[in-house]
Structures are given as structure tokens and as C-alpha cells.
NULO-41721 format. One line per field, with one value per residue: residue number from 1; residue in one letter; x negated, y, z of N, C-alpha, C in turn. Coordinates in Angstrom, 2 decimals. Example, Ala and Ser with C-alpha at 12.3 -4.5 7.8 and 13.67 -1.06 7.14 Angstrom:
NULO-41721
pos [1 2]
code [A S]
n_px [-13.19 -12.85]
n_py [-5.69 -2.25]
n_pz [7.80 7.08]
ca_px [-12.30 -13.67]
ca_py [-4.50 -1.06]
ca_pz [7.80 7.14]
c_px [-13.20 -12.90]
c_py [-3.30 0.03]
c_pz [7.80 7.87]
***
This chain:
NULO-41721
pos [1 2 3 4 5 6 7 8 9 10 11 12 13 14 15 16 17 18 19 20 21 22 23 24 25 26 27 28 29 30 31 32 33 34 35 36 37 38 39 40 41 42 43 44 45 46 47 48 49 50 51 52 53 54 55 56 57 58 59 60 61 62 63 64 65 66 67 68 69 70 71 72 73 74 75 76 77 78 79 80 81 82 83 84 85 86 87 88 89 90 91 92 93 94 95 96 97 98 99 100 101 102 103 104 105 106 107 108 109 110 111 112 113 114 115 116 117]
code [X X X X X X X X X X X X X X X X X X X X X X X X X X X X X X X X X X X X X X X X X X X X X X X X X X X X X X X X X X X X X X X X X X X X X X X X X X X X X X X X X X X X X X X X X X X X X X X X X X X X X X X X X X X X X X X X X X X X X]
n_px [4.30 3.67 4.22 4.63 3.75 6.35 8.47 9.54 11.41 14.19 13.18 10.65 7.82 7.73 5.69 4.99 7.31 7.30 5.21 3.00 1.25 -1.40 -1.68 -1.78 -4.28 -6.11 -6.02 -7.34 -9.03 -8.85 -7.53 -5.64 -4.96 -4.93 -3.16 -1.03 -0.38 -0.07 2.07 4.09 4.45 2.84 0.45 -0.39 -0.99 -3.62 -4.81 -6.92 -6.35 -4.00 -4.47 -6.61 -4.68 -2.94 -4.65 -5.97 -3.33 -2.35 -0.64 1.75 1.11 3.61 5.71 4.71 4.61 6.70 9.88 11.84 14.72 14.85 16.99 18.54 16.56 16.51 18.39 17.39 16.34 13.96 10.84 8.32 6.76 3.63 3.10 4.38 4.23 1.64 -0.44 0.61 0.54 -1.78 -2.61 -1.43 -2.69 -5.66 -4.93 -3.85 -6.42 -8.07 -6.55 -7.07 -10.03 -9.83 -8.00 -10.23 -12.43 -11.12 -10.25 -12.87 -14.41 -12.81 -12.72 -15.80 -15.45 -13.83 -16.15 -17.66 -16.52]
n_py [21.20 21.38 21.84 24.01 23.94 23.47 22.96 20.97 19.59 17.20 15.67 13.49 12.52 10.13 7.99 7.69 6.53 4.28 2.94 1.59 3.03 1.60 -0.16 2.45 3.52 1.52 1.61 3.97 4.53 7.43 8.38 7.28 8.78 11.25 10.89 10.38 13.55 14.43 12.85 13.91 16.28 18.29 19.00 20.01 17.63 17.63 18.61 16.82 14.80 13.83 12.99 11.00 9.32 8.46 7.33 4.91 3.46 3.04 4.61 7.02 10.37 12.10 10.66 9.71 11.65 12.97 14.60 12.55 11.81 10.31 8.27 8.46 6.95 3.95 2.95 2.11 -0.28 -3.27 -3.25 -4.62 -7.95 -7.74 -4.95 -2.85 -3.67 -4.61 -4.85 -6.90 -9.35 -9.24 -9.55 -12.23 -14.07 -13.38 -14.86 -17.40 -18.61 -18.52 -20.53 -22.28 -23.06 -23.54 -25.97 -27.59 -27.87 -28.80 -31.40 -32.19 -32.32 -33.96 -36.59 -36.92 -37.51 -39.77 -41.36 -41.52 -42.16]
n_pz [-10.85 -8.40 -5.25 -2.31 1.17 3.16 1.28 0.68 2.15 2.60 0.69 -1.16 -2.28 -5.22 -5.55 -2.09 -1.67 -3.50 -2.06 0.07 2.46 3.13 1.41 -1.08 0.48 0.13 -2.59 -3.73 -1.91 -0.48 3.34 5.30 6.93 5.31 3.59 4.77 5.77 3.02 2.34 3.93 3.12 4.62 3.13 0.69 -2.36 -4.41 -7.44 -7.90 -6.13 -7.58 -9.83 -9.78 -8.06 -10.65 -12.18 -10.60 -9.70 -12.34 -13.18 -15.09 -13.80 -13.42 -13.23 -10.44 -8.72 -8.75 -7.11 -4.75 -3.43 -0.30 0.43 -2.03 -3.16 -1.95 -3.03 -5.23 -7.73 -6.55 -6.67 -8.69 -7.71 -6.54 -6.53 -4.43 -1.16 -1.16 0.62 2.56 0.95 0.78 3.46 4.19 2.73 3.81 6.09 5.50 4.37 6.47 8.04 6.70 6.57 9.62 9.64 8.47 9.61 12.26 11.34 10.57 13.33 14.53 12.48 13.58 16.57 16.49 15.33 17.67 19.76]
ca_px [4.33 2.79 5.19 4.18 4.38 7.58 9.23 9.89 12.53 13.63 12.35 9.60 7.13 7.64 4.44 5.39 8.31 7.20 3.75 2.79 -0.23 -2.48 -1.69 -2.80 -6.05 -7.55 -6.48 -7.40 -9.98 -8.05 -7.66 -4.02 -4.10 -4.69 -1.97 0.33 -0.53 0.39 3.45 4.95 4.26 1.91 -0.60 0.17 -1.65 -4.33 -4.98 -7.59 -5.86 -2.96 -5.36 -7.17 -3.60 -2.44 -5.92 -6.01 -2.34 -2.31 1.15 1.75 1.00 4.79 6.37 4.82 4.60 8.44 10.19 12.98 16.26 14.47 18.18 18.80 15.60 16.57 19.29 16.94 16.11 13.19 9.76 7.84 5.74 2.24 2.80 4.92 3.88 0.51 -1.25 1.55 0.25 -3.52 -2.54 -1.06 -3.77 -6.60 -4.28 -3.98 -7.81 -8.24 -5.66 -7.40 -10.98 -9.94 -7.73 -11.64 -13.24 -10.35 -10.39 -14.57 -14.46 -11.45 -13.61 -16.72 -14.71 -13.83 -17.38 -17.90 -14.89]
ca_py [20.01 21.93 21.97 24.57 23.63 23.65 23.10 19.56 19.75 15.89 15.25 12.81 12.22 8.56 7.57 6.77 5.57 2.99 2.22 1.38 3.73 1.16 -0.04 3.19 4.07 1.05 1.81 5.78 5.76 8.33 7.56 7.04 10.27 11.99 10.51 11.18 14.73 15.13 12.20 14.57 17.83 19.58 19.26 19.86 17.05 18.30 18.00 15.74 13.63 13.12 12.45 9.70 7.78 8.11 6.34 3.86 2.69 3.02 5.03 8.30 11.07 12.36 9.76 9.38 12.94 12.73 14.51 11.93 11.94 9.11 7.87 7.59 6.08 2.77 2.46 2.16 -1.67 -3.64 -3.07 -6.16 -8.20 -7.09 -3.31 -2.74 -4.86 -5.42 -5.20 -8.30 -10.04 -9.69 -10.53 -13.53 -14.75 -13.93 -16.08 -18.98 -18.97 -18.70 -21.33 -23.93 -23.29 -23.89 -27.28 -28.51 -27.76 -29.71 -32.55 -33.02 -32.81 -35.31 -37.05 -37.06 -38.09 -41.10 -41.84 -42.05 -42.26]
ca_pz [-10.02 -7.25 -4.09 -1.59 2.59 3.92 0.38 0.60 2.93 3.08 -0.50 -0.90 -3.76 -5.51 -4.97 -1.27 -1.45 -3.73 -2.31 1.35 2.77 3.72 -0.35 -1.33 0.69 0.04 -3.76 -3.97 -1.42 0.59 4.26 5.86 7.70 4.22 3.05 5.35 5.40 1.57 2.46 5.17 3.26 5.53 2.38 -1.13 -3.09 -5.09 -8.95 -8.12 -6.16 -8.35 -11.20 -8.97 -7.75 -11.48 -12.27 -9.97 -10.16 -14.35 -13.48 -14.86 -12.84 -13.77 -12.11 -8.74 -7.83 -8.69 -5.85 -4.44 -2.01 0.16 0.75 -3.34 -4.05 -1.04 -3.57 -6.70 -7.62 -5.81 -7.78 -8.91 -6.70 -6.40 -6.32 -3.04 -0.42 -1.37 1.95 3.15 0.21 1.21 4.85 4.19 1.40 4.11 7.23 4.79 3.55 7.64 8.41 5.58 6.95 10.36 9.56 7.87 10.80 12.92 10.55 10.73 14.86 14.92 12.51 14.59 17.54 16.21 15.04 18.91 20.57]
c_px [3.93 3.90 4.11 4.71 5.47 8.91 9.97 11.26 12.99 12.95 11.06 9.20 7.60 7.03 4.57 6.58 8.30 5.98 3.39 1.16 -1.12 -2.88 -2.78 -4.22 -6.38 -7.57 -7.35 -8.75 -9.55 -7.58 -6.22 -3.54 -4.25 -3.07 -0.77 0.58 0.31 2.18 4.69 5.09 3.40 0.86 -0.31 -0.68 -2.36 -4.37 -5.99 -7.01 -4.83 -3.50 -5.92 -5.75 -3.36 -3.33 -5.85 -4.65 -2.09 -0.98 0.90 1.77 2.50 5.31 6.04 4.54 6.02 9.13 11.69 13.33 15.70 15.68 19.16 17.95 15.99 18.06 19.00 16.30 14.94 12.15 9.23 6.90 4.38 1.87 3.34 4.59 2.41 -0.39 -0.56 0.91 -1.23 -3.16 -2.23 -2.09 -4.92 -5.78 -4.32 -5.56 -8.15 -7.94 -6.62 -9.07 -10.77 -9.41 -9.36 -12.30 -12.68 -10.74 -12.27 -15.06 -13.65 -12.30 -14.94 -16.18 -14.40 -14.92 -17.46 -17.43 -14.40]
c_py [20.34 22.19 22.97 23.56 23.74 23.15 21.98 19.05 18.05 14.66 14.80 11.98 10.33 7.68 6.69 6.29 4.22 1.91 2.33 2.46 3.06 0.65 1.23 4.02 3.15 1.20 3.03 5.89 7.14 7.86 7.99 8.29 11.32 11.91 10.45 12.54 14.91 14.15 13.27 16.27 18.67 19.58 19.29 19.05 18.24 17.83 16.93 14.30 13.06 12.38 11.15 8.65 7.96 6.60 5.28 2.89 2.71 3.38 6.15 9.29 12.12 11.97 9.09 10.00 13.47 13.59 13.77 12.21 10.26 8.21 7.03 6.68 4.32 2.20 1.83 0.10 -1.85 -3.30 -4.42 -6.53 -7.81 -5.33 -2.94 -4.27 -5.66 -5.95 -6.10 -8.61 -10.50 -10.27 -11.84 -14.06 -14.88 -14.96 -17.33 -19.46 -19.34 -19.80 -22.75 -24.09 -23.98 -25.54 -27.66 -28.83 -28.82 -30.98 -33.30 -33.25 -34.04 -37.00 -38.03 -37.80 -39.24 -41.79 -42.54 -41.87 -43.84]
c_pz [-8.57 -5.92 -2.98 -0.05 2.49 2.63 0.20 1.21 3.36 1.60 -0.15 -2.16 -4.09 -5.09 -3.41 -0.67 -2.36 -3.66 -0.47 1.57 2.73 2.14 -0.59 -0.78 0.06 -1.93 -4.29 -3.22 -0.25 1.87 4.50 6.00 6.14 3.75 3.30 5.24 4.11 1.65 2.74 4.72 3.61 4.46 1.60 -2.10 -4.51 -6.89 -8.86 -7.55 -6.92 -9.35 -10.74 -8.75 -8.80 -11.95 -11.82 -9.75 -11.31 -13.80 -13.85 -13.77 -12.31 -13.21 -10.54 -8.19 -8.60 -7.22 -5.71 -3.22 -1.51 -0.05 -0.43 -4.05 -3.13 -2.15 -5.36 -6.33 -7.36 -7.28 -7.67 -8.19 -6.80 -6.32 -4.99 -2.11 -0.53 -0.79 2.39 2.29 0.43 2.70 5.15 3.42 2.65 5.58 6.40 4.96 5.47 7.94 7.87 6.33 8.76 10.73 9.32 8.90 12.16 12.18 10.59 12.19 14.83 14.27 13.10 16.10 17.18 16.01 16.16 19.94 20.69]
***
């Protein structure tokens, strides 16, 4: 499973093609620029880390150190909501929770304003 530098050529593990970086640091622990590193090649993912993203996404470690034809995988069907896209999913969840505290806060001035208005 072990790809040396340079070997990758425009092959690219599963893993990120079906998982956004910012997804996997905050799942793995591993920071962006790691992850590009081993994305882009210039690092050959380690046994520990593969063992850790298998872990932490419950996927085999088989299938997302996969090497893919970026080009045939944009042709492979959409994955299910909550795994791709997961950081959009938290961004929008904390803008809402934002959005609802700040209507309350509108709504008890407007409120108050009327009290003595």
C-alpha cells in the first residue's frame, strides 16, 4: 500500500477525493498542511496514520488509501450526506443557531421598545 514520492503521478488516494480536509483534520486530528502533504504526494502516509483515518471514519483502511484517476472517480456516484461536505453542514448548523439567537435578542429589544416607546 506504500506509494513512494513521486509515484503518484496524477493518482490520488480515495480518502480525498471523498472527504474535504478541513472534514478530516478535525476528524483524525491531523492538521490541513499534513494532509495535504500526504494528498499531493510529497509524504507517503504512514501506518499510523492510515490506521487512525480508518478508525475514525469506521472505513476500511483498503478503500481510502485506494489510488484513483481523480477524473474517473468525479464520475463515481455522490456519497451520502454527512460524510462529504461535512464542514458545509457544521457551517450552516452554527449560522442558523447564530441567526436564531440573534432574531431573540431582536425580538426582546423591539419588545422593550414598545414597553417605552
Amino acid at each position: 500500500m506504500e506509494v513512494k514520492q513521486g509515484e503518484m503521478g496524477q493518482k490520488q488516494y480515495a480518502i480525498f477525493l471523498k472527504y474535504q480536509r478541513g472534514h478530516l483534520s478535525q476528524a483524525t486530528g491531523y492538521s490541513r498542511g499534513h494532509l495535504s502533504r500526504i494528498a499531493t504526494g510529497a509524504k507517503p502516509p504512514s501506518k499510523a496514520f492510515i490506521g487512525v483515518c480508518a478508525h475514525s471514519l469506521s472505513e476500511p483502511a483498503e478503500e481510502l488509501f485506494r489510488l484513483l484517476d481523480p477524473q474517473a472517480a468525479r464520475l463515481a456516484p455522490p456519497t451520502p450526506p454527512g460524510q462529504k461536505n461535512q464542514d458545509l453542514f457544521e457551517t450552516i448548523d452554527e449560522l442558523a443557531w447564530r441567526l436564531t439567537t440573534a432574531e431573540k435578542k431582536i425580538d426582546k429589544l423591539e419588545a422593550e421598545l414598545e414597553q417605552y416607546g
